[in-house]
N, CA, C and O of each residue as an XYZ file, in Angstrom:
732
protein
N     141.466    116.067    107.382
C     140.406    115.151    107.745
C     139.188    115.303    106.834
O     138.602    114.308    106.406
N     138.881    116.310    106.595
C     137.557    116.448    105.960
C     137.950    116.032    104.288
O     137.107    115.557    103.527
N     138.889    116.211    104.028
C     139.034    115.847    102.606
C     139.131    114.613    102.749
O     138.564    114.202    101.737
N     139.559    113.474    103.481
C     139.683    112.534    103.556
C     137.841    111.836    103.617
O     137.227    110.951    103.022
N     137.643    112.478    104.302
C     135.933    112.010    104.876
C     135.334    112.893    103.645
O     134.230    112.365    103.515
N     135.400    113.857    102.727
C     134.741    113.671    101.818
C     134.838    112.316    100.472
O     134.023    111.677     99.806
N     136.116    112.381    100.582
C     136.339    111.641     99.587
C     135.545    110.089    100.036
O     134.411    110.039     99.560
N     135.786    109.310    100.543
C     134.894    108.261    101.734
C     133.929    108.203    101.281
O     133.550    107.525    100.326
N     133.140    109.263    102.222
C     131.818    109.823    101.608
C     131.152    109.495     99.929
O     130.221    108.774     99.571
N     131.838    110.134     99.365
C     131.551    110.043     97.654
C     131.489    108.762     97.413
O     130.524    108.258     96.839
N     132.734    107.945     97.915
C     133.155    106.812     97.305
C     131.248    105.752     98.199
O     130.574    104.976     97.522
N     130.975    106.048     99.433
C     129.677    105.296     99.861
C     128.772    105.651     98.875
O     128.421    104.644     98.260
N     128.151    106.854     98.392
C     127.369    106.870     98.181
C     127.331    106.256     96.747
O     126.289    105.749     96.333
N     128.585    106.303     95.906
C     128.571    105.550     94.328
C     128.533    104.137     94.786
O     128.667    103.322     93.873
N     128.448    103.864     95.455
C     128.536    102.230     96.036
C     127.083    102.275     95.902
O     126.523    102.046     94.830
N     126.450    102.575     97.013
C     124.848    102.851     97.166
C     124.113    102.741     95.493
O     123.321    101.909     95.050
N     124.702    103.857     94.880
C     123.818    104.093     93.603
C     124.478    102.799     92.642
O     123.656    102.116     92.031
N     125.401    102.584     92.555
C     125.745    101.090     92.064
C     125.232     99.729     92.205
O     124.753     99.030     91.311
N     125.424     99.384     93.681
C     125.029     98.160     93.897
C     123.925     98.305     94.556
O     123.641     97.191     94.994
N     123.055     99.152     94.905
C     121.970     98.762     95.559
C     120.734     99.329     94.336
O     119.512     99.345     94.485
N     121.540     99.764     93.126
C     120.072     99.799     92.248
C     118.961     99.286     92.161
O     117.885     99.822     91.899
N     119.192     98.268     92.374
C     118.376     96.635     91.359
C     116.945     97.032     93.090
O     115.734     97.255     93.091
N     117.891     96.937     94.133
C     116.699     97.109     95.414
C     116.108     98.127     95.636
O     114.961     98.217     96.072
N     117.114     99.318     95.250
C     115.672    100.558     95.175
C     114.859    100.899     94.313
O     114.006    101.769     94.488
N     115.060    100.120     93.064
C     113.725    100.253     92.227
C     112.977     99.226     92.253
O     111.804     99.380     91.912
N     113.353     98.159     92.584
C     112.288     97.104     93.614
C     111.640     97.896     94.713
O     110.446     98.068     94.467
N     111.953     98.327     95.619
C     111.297     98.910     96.600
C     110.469     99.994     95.988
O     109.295    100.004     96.359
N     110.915    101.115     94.932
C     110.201    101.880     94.612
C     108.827    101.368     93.578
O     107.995    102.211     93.242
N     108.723    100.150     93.203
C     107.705     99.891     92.584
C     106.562     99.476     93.748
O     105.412     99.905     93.659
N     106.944     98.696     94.728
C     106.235     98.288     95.408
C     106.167     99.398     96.284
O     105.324     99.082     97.123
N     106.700    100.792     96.602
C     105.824    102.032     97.635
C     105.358    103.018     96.037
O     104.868    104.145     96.109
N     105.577    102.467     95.008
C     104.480    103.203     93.796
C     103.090    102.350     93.889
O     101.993    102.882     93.721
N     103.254    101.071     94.156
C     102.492    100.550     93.754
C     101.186    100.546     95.035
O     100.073    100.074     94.801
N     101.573    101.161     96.394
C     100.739    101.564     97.770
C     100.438    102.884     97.186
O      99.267    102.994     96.824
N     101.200    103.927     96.999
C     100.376    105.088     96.234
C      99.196    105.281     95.571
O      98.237    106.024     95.774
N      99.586    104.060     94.324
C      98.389    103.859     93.270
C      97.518    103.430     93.637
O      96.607    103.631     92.834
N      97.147    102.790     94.630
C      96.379    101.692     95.647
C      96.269    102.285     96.853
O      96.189    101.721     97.945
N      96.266    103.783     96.554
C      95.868    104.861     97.854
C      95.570    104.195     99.369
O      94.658    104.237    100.196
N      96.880    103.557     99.238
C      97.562    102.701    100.791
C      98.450    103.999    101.275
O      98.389    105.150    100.845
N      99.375    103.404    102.402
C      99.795    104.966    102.745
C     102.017    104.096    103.244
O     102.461    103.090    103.796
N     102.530    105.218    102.639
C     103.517    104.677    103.237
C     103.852    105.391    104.098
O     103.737    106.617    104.094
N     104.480    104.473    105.262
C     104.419    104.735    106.927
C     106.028    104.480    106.753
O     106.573    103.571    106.127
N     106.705    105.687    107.584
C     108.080    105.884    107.569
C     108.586    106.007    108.968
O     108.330    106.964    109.699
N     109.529    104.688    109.389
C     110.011    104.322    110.880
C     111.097    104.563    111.225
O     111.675    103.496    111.427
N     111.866    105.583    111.456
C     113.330    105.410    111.444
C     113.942    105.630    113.286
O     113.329    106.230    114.169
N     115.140    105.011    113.399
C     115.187    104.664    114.905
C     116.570    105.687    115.104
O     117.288    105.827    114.114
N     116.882    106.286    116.181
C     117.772    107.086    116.453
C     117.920    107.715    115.864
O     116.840    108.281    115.702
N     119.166    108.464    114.835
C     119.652    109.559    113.999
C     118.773    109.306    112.620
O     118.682    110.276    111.867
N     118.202    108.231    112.282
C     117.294    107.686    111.442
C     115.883    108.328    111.388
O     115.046    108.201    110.495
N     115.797    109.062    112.563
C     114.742    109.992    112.511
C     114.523    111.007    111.067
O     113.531    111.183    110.360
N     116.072    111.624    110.993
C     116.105    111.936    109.684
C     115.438    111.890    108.480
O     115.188    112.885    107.800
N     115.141    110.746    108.200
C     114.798    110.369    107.187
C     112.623    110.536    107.181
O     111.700    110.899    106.451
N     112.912    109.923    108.648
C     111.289    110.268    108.785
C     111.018    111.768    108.857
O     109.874    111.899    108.423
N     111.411    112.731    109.127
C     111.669    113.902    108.841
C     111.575    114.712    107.320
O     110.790    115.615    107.032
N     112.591    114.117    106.475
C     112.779    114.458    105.244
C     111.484    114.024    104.525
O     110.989    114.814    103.721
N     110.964    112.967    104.725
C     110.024    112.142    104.105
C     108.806    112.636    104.359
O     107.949    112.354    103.522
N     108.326    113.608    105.712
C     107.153    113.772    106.027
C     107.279    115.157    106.058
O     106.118    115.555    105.961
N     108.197    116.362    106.157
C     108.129    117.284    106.582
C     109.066    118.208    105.384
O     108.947    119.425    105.236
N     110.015    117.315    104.582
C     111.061    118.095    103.427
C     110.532    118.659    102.760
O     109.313    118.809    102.838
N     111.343    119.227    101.772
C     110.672    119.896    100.458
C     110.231    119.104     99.570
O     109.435    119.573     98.756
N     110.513    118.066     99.498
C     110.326    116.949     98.352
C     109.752    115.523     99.337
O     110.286    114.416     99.399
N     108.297    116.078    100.156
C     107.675    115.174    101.069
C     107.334    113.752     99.942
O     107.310    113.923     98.723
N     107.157    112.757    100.410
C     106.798    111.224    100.160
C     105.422    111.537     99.784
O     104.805    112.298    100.528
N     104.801    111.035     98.667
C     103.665    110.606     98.365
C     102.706    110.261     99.457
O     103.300    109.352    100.037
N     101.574    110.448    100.080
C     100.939    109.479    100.717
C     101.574    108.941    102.208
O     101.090    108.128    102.994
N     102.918    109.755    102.293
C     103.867    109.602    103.496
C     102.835    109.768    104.502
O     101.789    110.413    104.424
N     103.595    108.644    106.062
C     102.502    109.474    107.076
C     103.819    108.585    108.243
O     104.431    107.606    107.817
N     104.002    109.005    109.337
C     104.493    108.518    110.428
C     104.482    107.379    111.134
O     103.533    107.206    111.900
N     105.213    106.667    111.063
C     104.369    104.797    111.581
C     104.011    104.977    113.227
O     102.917    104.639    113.679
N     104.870    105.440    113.888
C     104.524    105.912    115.448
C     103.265    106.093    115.308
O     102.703    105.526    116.245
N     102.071    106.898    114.202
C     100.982    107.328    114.816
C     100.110    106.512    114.358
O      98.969    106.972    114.309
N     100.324    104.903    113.819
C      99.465    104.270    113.552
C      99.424    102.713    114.434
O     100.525    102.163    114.415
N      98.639    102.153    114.978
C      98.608    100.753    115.177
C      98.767     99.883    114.325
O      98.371     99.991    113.165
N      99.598     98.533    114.971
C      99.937     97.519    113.835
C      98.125     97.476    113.307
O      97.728     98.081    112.311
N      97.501     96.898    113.933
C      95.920     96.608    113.856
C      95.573     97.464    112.729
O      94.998     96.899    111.798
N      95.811     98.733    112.621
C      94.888     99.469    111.341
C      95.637     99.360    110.225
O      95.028     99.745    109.227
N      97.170     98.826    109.945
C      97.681     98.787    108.485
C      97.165     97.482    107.900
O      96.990     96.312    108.243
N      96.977     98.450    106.607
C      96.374     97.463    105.701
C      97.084     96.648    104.453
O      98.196     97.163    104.335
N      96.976     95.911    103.760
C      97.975     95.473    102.700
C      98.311     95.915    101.165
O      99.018     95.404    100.297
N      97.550     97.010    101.202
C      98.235     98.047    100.178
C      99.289     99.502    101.059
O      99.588    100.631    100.672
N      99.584     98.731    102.358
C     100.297     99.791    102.796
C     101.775     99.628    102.542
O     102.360     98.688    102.004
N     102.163    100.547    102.957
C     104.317    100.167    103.071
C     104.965    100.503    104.512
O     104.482    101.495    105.058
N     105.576    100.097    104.928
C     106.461    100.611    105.601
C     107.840    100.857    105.672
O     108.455     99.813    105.892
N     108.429    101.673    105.587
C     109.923    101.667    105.479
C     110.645    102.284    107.170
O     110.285    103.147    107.970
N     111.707    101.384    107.120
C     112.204    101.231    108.248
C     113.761    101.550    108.213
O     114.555    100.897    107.535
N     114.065    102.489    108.915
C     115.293    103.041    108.523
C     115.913    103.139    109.826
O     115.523    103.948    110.669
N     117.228    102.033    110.081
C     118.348    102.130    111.230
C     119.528    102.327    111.091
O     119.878    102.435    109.915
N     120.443    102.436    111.979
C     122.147    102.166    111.508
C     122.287    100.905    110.997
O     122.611    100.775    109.816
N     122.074     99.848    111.779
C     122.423     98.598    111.078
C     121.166     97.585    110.600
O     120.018     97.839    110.967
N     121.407     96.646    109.920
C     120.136     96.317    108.904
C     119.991     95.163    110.680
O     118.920     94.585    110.859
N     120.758     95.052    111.407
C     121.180     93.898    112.414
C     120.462     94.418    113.895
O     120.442     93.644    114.852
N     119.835     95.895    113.999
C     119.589     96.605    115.084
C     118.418     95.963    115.247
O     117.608     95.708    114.356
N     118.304     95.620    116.755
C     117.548     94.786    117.531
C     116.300     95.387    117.483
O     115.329     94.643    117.345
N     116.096     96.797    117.585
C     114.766     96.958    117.696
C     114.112     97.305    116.007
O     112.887     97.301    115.886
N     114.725     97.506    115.141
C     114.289     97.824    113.909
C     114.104     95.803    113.452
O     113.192     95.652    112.639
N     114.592     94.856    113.735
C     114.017     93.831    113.225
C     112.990     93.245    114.296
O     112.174     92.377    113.985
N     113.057     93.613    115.178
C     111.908     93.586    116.369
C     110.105     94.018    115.420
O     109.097     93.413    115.057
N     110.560     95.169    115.411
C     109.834     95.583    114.431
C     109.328     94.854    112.748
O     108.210     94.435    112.448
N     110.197     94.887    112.139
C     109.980     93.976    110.921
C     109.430     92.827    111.286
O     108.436     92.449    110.664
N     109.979     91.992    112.416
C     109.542     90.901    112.641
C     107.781     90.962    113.031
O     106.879     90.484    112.343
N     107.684     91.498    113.980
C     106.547     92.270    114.292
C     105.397     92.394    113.228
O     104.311     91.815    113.235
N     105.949     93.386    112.214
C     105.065     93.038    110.833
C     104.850     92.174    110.104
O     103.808     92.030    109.465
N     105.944     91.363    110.086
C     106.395     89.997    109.210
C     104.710     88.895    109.920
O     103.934     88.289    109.181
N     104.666     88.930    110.617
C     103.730     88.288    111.998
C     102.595     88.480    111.805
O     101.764     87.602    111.575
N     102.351     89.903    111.885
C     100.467     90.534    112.480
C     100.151     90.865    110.798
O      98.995     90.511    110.561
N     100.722     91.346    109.757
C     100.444     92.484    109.469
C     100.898     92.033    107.500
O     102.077     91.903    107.171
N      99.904     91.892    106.619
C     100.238     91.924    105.021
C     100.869     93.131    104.382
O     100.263     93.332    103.330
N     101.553     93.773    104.506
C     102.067     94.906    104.015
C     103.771     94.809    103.728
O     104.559     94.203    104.453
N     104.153     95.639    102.360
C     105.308     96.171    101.997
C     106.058     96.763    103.353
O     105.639     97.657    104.089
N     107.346     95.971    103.474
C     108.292     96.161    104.125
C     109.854     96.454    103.928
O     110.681     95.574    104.164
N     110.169     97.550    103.548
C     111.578     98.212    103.155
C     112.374     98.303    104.718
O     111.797     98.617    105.759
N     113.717     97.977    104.603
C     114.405     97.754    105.885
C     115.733     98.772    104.739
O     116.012     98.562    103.558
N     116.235     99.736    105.595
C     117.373    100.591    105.391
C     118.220    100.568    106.525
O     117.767    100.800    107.645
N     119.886    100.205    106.247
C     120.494    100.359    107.312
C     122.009     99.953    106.722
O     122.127     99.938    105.497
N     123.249     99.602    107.604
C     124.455     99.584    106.905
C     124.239     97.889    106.955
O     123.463     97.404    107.779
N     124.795     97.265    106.251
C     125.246     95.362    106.293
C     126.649     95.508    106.789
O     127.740     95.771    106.284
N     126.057     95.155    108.309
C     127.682     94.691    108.611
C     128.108     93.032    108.601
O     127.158     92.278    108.391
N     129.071     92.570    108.751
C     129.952     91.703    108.599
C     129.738     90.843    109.704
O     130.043     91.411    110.753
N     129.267     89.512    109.885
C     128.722     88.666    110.637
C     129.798     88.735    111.795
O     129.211     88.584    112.867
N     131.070     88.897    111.960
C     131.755     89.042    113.500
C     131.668     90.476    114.049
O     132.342     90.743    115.044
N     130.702     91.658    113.345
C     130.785     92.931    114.213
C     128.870     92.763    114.528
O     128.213     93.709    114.962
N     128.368     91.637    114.259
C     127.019     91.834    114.524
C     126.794     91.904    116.118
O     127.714     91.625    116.887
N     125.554     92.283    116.556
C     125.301     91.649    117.393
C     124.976     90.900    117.726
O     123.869     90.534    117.331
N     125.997     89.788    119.106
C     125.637     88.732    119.276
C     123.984     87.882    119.592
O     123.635     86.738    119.301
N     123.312     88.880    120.220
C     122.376     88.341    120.265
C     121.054     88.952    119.202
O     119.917     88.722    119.615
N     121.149     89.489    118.260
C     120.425     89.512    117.093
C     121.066     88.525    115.569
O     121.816     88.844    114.646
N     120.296     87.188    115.927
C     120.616     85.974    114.809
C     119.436     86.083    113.743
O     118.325     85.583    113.924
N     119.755     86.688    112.783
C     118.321     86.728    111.615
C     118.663     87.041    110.530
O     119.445     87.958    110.281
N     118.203     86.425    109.845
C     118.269     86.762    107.975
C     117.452     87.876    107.745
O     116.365     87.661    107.210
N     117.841     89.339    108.125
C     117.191     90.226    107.612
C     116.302     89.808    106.540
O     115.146     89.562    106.886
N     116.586     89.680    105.357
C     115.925     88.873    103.890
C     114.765     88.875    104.307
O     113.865     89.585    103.857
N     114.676     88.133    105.151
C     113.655     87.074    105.632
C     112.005     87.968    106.162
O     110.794     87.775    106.064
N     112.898     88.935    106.705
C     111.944     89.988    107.489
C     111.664     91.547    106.969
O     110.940     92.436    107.416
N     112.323     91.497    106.130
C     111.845     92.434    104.767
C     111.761     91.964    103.624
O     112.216     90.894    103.222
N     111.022     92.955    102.910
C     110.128     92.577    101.342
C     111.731     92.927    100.581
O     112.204     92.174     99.730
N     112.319     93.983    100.979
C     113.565     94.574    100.221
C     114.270     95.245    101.097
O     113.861     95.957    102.013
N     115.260     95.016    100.811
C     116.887     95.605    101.920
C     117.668     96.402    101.177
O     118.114     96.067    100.080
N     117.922     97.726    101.842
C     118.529     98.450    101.021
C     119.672     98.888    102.292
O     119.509     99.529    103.330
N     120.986     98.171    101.640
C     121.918     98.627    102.600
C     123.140     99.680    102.428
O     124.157     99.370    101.807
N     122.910    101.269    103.180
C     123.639    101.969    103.502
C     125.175    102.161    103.170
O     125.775    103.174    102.810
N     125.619    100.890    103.401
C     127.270    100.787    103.102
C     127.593    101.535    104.561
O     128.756    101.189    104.767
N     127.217    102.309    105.594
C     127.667    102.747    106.493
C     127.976    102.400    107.281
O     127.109    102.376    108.154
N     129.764    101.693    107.824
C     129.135    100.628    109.270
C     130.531    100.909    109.813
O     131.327     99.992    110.019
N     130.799    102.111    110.026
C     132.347    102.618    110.586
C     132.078    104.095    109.978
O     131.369    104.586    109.100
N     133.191    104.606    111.081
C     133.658    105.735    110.964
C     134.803    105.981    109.694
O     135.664    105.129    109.475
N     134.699    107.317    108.843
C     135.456    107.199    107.597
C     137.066    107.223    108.337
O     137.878    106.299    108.393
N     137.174    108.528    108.828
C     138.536    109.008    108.854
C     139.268    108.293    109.964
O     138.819    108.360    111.108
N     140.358    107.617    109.699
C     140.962    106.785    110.514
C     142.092    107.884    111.644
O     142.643    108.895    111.209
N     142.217    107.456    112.912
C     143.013    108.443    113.494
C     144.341    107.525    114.139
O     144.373    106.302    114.002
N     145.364    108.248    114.819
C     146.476    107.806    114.975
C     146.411    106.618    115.967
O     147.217    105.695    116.088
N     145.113    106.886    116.740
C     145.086    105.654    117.828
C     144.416    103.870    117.196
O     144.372    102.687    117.534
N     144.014    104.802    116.104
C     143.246    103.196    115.575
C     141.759    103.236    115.572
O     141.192    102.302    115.005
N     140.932    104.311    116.198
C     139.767    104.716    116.029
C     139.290    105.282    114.689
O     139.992    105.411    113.685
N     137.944    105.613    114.821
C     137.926    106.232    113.519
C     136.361    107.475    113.743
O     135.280    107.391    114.327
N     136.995    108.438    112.983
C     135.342    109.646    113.435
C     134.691    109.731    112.110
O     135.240    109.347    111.077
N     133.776    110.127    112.152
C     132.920    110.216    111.031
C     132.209    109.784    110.580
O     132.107    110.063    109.385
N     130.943    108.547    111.323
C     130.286    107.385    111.295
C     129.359    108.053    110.543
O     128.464    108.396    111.316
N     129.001    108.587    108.880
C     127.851    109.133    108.201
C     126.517    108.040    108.042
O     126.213    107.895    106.858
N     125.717    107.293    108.942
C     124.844    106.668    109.138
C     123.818    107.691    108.130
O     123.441    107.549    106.967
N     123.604    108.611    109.004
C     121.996    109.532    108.690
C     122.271    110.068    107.254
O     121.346    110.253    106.463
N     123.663    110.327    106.923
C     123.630    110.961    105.441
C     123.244    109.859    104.367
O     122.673    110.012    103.287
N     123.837    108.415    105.120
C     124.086    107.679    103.372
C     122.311    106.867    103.766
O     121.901    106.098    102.896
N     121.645    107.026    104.681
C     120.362    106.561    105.244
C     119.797    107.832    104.372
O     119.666    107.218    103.313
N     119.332    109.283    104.034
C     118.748    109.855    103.369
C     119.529    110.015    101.766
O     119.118    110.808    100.920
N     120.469    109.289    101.605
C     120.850    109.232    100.347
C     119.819    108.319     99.609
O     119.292    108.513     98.514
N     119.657    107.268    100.483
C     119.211    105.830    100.091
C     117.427    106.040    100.102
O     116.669    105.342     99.428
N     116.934    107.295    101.138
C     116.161    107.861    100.697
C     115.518    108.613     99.603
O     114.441    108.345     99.071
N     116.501    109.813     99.274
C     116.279    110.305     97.756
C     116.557    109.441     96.750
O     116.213    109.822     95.631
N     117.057    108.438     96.830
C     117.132    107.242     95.591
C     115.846    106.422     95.691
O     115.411    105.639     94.846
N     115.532    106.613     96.395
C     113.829    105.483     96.533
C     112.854    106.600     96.342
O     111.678    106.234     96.324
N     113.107    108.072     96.175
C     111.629    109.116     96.463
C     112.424    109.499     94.959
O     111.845    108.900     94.053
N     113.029    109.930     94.692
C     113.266    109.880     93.056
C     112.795    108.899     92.087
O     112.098    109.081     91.088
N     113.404    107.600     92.657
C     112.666    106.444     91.580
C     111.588    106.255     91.559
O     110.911    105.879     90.602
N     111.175    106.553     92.913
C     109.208    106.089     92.913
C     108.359    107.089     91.959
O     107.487    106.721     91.172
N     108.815    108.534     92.198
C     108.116    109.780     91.675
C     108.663    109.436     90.124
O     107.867    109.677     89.216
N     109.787    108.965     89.820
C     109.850    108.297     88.153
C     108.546    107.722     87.804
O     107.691    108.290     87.123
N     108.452    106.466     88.361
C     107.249    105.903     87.850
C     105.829    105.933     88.260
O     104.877    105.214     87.958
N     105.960    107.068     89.110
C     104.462    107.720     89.270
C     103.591    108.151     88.211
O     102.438    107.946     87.832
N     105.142    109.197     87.705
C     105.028    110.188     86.414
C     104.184    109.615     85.386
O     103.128    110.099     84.979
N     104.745    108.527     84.996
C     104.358    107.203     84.004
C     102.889    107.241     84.366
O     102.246    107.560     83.365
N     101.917    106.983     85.690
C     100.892    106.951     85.624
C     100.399    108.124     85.793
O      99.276    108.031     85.297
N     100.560    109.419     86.274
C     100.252    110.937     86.232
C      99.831    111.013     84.638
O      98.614    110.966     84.461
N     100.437    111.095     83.750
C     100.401    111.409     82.290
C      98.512    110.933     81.564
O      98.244    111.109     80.375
C-alpha cells in the first residue's frame, strides 16, 4: 500500500508543479506585491487545511507579513492586503462562502487552494465559478483517496499534504521575487 500511495503521491505533486505553475507565480506576485505595499497576508484554511495556516504563521519558513484571517474583521482589510484560502475542495461551501464574502465587502487579493473536482462529484448545492470568486485558483489535484482497495473504496485522501505543497510553491516563489527587491 504505501508504495502504491507513494508513488500517487509523487505523481500529484509533479502535476501541481506542472500545471499549476503559470497560477502560483500569479498568485505569488500579487502576495509579493501586499508585502511590498506593507499590506498583510491573512491565511484561512478550513478543516485539515489548518495546516497550512500553521506552516505559514508558525513554520520554520513563516510567510512574509503572514497573520491569521480569524483574528481580523472583514471591515479592517485593506486593498493592499491578501488572503489565501485553503480547503479540500475549491467547491467547499464554506471556503466560497467566504471568498464570496470578500468578493462583496472587501478590495483585496484573493488566492483560493483546494482539489478541482469534476462537476458530477460536486456539491449539489454549491453552483459557482470558483474563477469568479478568486483573484487565482490553485488546484491541489487532491480529490480521492490514492490506494484503491478490494471493495472499491479507496484510503489515503492526501488533501493537507498536496494543500502545503501548493503552499511551499507559492512561499518559495514569492520569497524569489522578494529577493529581486531585497538586493
Amino acid at each position: 500500500m504505501l508504495k502504491i500511495f507513494s508513488t500517487q503521491v509523487a505523481g500529484l505533486l509533479k502535476s501541481i508543479s506542472d500545471k499549476e505553475e503559470q497560477s502560483i507565480e500569479e498568485a505569488s506576485r500579487l502576495l509579493a506585491q501586499s508585502v511590498l505595499s506593507e499590506g498583510t497576508v491573512y491565511f484561512k484554511g478550513f478543516d485539515e487545511m489548518e495546516a497550512v495556516v500553521s506552516e505559514a504563521l508558525f513554520g520554520e519558513n513563516k510567510f512574509r507579513a503572514g497573520a491569521n484571517f480569524s483574528d481580523v474583521a472583514l471591515s479592517d482589510l485593506l486593498p493592499v492586503d491578501s488572503v489565501v484560502v485553503a480547503s479540500r475542495f475549491l467547491d467547499d461551501e464554506e471556503a466560497v462562502s467566504l471568498c464570496s464574502e470578500l468578493r462583496k465587502n472587501v478590495d483585496c487579493n484573493v488566492i483560493l487552494i483546494g482539489g478541482r473536482r469534476k462537476d458530477a462529484e460536486m456539491d449539489v448545492n454549491v453552483n459557482v465559478n470558483v474563477e469568479e470568486l478568486a483573484d487565482i485558483v490553485i488546484d491541489t489535484k487532491a480529490v480521492r483517496g490514492l490506494v484503491p482497495l478490494d471493495d472499491g473504496s479507496r484510503l489515503g485522501f492526501p488533501s493537507g499534504l498536496t494543500a502545503l505543497f501548493a503552499y511551499y510553491a507559492l512561499f518559495l516563489t514569492t520569497e524569489e521575487i522578494l529577493e529581486e527587491y531585497d538586493e
